[in-house]
ROGUDREN-819474 format. One line per field, with one value per residue (C-alpha): x, y, z; residue in one letter. Coordinates in pm, whole numbers, always signed. Layout:
residues N
x: [X | ...]
y: [Y | ...]
z: [Z | ...]
type: [a | ...]
This chain:
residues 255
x: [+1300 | +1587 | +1774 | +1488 | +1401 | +1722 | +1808 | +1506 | +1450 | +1478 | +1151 | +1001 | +708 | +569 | +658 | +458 | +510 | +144 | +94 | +253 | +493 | +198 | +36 | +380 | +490 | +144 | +66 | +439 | +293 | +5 | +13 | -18 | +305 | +217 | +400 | +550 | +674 | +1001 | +871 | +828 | +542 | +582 | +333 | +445 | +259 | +251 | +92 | +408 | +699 | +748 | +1040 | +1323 | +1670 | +2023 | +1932 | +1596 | +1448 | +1511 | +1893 | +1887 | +1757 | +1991 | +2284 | +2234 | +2212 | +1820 | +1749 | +1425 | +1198 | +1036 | +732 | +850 | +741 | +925 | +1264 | +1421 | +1754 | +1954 | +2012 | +2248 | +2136 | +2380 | +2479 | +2163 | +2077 | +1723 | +1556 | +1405 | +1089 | +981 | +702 | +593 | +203 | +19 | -334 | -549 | -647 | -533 | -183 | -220 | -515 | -749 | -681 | -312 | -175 | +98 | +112 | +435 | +677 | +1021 | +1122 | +974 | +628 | +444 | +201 | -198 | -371 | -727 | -754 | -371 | -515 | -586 | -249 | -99 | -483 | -405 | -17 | +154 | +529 | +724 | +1090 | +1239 | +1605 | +1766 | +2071 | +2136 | +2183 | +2587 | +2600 | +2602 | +2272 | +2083 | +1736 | +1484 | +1176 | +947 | +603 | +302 | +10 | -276 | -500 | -772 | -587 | -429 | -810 | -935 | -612 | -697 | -1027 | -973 | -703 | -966 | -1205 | -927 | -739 | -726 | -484 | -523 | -299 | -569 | -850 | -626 | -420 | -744 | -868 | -550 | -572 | -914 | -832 | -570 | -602 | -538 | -897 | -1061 | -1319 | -1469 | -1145 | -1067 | -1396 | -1302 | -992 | -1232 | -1420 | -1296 | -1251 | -1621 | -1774 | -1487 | -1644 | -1328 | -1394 | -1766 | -1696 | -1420 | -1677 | -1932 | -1620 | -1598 | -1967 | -2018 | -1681 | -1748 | -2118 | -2129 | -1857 | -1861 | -1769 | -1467 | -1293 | -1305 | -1230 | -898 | -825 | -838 | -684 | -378 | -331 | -304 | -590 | -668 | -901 | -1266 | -1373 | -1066 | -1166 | -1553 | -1381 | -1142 | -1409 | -1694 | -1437 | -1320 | -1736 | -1809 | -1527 | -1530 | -1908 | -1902 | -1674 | -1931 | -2172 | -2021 | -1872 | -2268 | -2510]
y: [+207 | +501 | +333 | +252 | +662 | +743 | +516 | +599 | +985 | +1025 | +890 | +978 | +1216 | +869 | +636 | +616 | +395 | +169 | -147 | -256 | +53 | +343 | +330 | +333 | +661 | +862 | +766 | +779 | +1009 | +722 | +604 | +277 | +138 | -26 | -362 | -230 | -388 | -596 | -544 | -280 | -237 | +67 | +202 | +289 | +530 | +398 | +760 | +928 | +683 | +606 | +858 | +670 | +889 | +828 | +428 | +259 | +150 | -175 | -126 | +106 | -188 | -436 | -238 | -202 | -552 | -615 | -960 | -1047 | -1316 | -1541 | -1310 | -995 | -784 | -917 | -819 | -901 | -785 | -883 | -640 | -679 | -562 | -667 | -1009 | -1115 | -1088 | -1037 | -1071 | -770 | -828 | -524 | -596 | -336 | -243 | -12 | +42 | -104 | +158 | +250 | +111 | -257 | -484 | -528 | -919 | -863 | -901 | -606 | -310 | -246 | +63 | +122 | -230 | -330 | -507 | -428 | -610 | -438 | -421 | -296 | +42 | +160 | +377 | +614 | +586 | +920 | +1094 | +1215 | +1198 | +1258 | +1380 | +1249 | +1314 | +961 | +912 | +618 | +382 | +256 | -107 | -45 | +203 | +575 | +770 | +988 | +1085 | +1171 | +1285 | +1023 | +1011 | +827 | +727 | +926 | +742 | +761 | +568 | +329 | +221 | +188 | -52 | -243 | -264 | -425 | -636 | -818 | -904 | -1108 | -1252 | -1451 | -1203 | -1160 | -812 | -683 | -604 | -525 | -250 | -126 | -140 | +35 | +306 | +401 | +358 | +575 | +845 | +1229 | +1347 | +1044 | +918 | +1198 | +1390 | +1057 | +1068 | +1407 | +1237 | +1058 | +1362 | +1455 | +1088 | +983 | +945 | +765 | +446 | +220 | +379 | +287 | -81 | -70 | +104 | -208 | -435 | -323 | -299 | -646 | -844 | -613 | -662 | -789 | -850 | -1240 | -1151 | -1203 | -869 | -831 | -1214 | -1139 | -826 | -1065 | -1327 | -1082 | -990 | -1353 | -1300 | -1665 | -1523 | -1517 | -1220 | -1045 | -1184 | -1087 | -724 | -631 | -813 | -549 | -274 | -332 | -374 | -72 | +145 | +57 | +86 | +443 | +550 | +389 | +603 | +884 | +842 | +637 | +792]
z: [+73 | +92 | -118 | -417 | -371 | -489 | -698 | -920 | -836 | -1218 | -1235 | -925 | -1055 | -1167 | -893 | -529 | -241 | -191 | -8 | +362 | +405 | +404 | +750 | +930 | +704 | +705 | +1059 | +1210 | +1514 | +1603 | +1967 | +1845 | +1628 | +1299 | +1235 | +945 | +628 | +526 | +151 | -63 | -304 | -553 | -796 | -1157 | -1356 | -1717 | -1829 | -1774 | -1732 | -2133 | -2118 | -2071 | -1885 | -1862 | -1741 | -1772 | -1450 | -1523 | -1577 | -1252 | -1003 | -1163 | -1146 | -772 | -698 | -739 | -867 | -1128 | -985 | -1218 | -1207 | -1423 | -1213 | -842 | -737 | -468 | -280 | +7 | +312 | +567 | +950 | +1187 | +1141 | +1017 | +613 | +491 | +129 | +72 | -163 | -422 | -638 | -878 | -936 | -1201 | -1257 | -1523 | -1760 | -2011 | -2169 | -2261 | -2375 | -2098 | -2073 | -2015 | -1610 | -1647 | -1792 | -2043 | -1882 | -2033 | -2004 | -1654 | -1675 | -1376 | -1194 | -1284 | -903 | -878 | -756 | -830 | -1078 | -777 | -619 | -812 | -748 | -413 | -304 | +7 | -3 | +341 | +406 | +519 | +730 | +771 | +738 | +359 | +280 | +186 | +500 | +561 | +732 | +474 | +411 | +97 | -17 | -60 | -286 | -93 | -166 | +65 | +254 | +61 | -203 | +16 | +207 | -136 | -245 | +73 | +36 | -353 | -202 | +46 | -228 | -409 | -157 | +164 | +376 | +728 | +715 | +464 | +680 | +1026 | +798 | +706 | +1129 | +1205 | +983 | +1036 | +1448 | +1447 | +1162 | +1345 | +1405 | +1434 | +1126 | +1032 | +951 | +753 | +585 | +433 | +289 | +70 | -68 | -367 | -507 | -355 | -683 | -838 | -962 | -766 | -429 | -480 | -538 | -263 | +34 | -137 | -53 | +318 | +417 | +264 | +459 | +782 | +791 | +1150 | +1403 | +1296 | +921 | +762 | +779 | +1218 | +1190 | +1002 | +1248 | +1549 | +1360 | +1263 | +1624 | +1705 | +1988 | +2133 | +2433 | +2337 | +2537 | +2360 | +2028 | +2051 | +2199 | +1877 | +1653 | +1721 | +1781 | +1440 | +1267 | +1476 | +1348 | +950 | +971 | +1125 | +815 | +615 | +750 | +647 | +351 | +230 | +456]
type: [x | x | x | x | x | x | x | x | x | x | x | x | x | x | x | x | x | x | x | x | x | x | x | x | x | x | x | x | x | x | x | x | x | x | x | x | x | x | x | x | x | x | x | x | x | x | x | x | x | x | x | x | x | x | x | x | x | x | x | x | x | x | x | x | x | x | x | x | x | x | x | x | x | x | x | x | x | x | x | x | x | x | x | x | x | x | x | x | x | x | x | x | x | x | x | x | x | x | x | x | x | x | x | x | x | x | x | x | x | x | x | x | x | x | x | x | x | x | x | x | x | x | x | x | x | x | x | x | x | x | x | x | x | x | x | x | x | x | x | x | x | x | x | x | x | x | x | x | x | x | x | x | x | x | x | x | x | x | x | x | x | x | x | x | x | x | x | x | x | x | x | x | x | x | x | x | x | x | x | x | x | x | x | x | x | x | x | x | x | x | x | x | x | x | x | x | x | x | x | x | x | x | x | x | x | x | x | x | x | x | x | x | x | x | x | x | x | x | x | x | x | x | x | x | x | x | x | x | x | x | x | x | x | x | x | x | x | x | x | x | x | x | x | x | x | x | x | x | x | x | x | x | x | x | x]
């Protein structure tokens, strides 16, 4: 993640970190550790990253060793901890409007083609800036400013991400964030206030209330599933914990 910030801060008024890596950087100070992310899924905005600078983006990430997976809009890259060598996957999202025909998968940027993902159209709306330290892949400690997606954005992402997809991760990202957001869920319901009316965070709050519509749907299923919890009085527990907790934001944020 250091090393992506840098290597495209030419473009970084148009690029914002979504997807697996969000909860562990907005919520670093949560009691409760978030599992994290190996990969890295980054947002391009196609509204303002036609420009191109000294090196597309394209010729940035292969010039640092990023490999193109068959899908155009993959990349992967090998990092060395230790002794042991890991294949970093970064896949690259934009939103849907706008840019090309509505029937096309990707969106056309410089000469990347990034993947279109419903509800990355809000990613840029509300952005959190987050100053990250850490080791590089080639060595040497440094740190960055690094553009996030708010959590607002990121719920809403989720929340799209569970009506397309069979992911356990999905709905227990969603349960952790809304467990352990500062202030509990009403500060997190004000998060959502100024994007209420926006026509994706309507379907996406229609998303949650429909797969967490008891504590035996889908979404505290996949929460209890994700945490691997084989007890049935544990199970039932985190199951109802989880319906209890997206429903209260519901309440808010629906009446």
């Amino acid at each position: 993640m250091l090393e992506l910030t840098h290597l495209l801060g030419e473009y970084q008024e148009g690029i914002v970190i979504v997807g697996g890596w969000v909860p562990e950087l907005l919520l670093s100070g949560a009691e409760q550790r978030h599992t994290g992310s190996l990969d890295v899924d980054l947002a391009l905005d196609h509204r303002v990253l036609s420009e191109v600078g000294y090196k597309t983006i394209l010729q940035l990430l292969l010039s640092r060793g990023y490999r193109q997976g068959e899908q155009p809009f993959i990349f992967f890259r090998e990092v060395k901890v230790g002794r042991n060598t890991y294949q970093v996957e970064v896949d690259f999202l934009a939103g849907e409007y706008a840019g090309t025909k509505r029937s096309r998968r990707t969106q056309k940027i410089q000469d990347m083609q990034p993947r279109k993902a419903r509800g990355s159209d809000l990613a840029f709306a509300q952005v959190t800036e987050i100053t990250l330290s850490g080791k590089l892949p080639e060595g040497g400690i440094d740190s960055a400013r690094v553009r996030v997606t708010s959590i607002a954005p990121f719920l809403v992402m989720k929340s799209m991400a569970i009506a397309s997809r069979l992911m356990e991760k999905d709905a227990w990202d969603i349960y952790y964030c809304i467990k352990n957001y500062p202030g509990g869920i009403e500060a997190l319901a004000k998060e959502f206030q100024p994007i209420l009316e926006n026509k994706l965070v309507q379907e996406a709050l229609g998303t949650l209330s429909e797969k967490f519509a008891s504590p035996e749907h889908i979404g505290p299923k996949h929460v209890a599933d994700f945490e691997d919890i084989t007890e049935n009085e544990e199970r039932d527990f985190i199951q109802r914990d989880a319906y209890e907790r997206i429903n209260a934001l519901l309440s808010f944020l629906m009446g």
